[in-house]
C-alpha positions in Angstrom: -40.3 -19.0 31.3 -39.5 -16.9 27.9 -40.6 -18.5 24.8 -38.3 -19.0 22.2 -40.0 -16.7 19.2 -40.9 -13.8 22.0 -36.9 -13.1 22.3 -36.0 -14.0 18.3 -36.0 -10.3 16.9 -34.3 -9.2 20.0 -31.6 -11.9 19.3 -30.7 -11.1 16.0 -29.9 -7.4 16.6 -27.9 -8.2 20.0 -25.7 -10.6 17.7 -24.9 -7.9 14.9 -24.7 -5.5 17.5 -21.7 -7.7 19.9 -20.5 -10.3 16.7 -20.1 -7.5 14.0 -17.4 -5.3 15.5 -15.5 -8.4 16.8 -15.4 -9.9 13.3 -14.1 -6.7 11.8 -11.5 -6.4 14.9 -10.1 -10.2 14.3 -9.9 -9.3 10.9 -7.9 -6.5 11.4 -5.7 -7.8 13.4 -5.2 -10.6 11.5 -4.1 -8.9 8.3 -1.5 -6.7 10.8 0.1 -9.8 12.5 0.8 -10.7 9.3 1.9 -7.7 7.4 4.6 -7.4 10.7 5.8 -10.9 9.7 6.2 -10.9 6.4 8.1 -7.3 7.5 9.9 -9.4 9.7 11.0 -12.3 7.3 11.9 -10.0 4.3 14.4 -7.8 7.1 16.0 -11.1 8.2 16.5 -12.8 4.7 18.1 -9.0 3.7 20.3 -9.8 6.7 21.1 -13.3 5.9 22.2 -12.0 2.3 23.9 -9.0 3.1 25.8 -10.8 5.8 26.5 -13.5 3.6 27.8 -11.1 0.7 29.9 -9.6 2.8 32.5 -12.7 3.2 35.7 -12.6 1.2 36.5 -14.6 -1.7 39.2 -16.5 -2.6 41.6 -16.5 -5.5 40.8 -19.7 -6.5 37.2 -18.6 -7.3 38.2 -15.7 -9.4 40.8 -18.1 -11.1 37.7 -20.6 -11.8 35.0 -18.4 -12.6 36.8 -16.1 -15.0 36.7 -12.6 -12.8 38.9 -9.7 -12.2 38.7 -8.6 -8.7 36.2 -6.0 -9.0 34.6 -6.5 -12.3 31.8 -8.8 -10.9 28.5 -7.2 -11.8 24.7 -8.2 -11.4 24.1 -9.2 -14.8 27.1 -12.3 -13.6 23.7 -13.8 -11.7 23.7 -16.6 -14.3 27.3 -17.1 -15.2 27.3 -18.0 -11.6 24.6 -19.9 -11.7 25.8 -22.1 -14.3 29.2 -22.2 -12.6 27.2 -23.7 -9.3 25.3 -26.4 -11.4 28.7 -27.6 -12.5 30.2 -28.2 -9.3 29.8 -31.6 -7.6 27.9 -31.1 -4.2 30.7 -33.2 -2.1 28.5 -32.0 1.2 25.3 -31.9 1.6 24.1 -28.5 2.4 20.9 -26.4 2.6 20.2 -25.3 -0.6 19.6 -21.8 -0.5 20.1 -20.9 -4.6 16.5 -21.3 -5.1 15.7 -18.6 -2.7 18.5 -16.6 -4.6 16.7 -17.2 -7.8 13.7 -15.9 -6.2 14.9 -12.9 -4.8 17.2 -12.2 -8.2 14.1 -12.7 -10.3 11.7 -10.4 -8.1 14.2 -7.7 -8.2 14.8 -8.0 -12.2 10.8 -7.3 -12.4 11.2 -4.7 -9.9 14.4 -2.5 -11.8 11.9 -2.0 -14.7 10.3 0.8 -12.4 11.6 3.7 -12.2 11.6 5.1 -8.3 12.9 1.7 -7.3 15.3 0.7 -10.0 18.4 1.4 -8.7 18.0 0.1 -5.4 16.7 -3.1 -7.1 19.6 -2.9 -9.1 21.9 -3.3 -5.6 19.8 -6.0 -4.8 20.8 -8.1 -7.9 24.3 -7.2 -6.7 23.8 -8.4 -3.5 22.1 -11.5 -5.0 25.5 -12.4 -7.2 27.5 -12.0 -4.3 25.9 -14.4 -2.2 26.0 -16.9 -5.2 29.8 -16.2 -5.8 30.5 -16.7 -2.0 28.3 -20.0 -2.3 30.5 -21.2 -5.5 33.3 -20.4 -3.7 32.3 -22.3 -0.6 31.1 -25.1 -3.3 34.6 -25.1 -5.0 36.9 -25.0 -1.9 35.1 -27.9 -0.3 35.6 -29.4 -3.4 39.6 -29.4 -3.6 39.8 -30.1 -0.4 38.1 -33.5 -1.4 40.5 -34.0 -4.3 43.3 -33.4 -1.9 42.2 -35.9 0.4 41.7 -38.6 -2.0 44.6 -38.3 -3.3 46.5 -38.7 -0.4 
């Protein structure tokens, strides 16, 4: 039988010796696991927007909100988004303008820098876009409620 304070001093430097590196490891791998998601997320919500900017719009939209066909620029963010406010919600949807604001706002902060201005620039394109394709799909469903109750 080993007494308990013979084996004490012993103890503490086995533990630093097999805890200490195994801390640091978790750690590590921790913080990696979730720099790869975040990675992950912010490639698919670039992917959800991009695909999403790339639907056409109608004539109805550019009729409503006031645009020539090509002069929609990223600065138009909040036209848009006052546009969008107007518009009756006839179906309910999932509400993804918040996450546009987000994104819009992040890259505004990020265009005052100067090696990653004009891509942040794009991305406030990209940005409007999506929100003119959303008051689009907003405005459409819209008639086509009109229409029905009239008839």
């Amino acid at each position: 039988m080993v007494l308990t304070p013979h084996c004490a001093p012993r103890c503490e430097s086995a533990k630093w010796v097999y805890e200490e590196p195994y801390t640091l490891l978790s750690t590590l791998m921790l913080i990696l696991s979730v720099a790869a998601g975040a990675q992950f997320f912010l490639g698919y919500w670039r992917a959800l927007l991009a695909g999403m900017a790339a639907q056409p719009l109608s004539e109805k939209f550019f009729v409503a909100a006031g645009f020539q066909h090509a002069a929609m620029r990223a600065e138009d963010f909040s036209k848009l988004l006052s546009l969008h406010r107007l518009m009756p919600d006839v179906k309910v949807a999932p509400n993804t303008v918040w996450r546009l604001r987000v994104h819009y706002s992040a890259m505004k902060m990020l265009g005052g820098l100067p090696a990653v201005g004009a891509w942040a620039q794009k991305e406030m394109g990209v940005c409007t876009r999506c929100l003119a394709v959303m008051v689009d799909q907003r405005l459409l469903m819209n008639l086509a409620c009109a229409a029905e109750a009239r008839s």
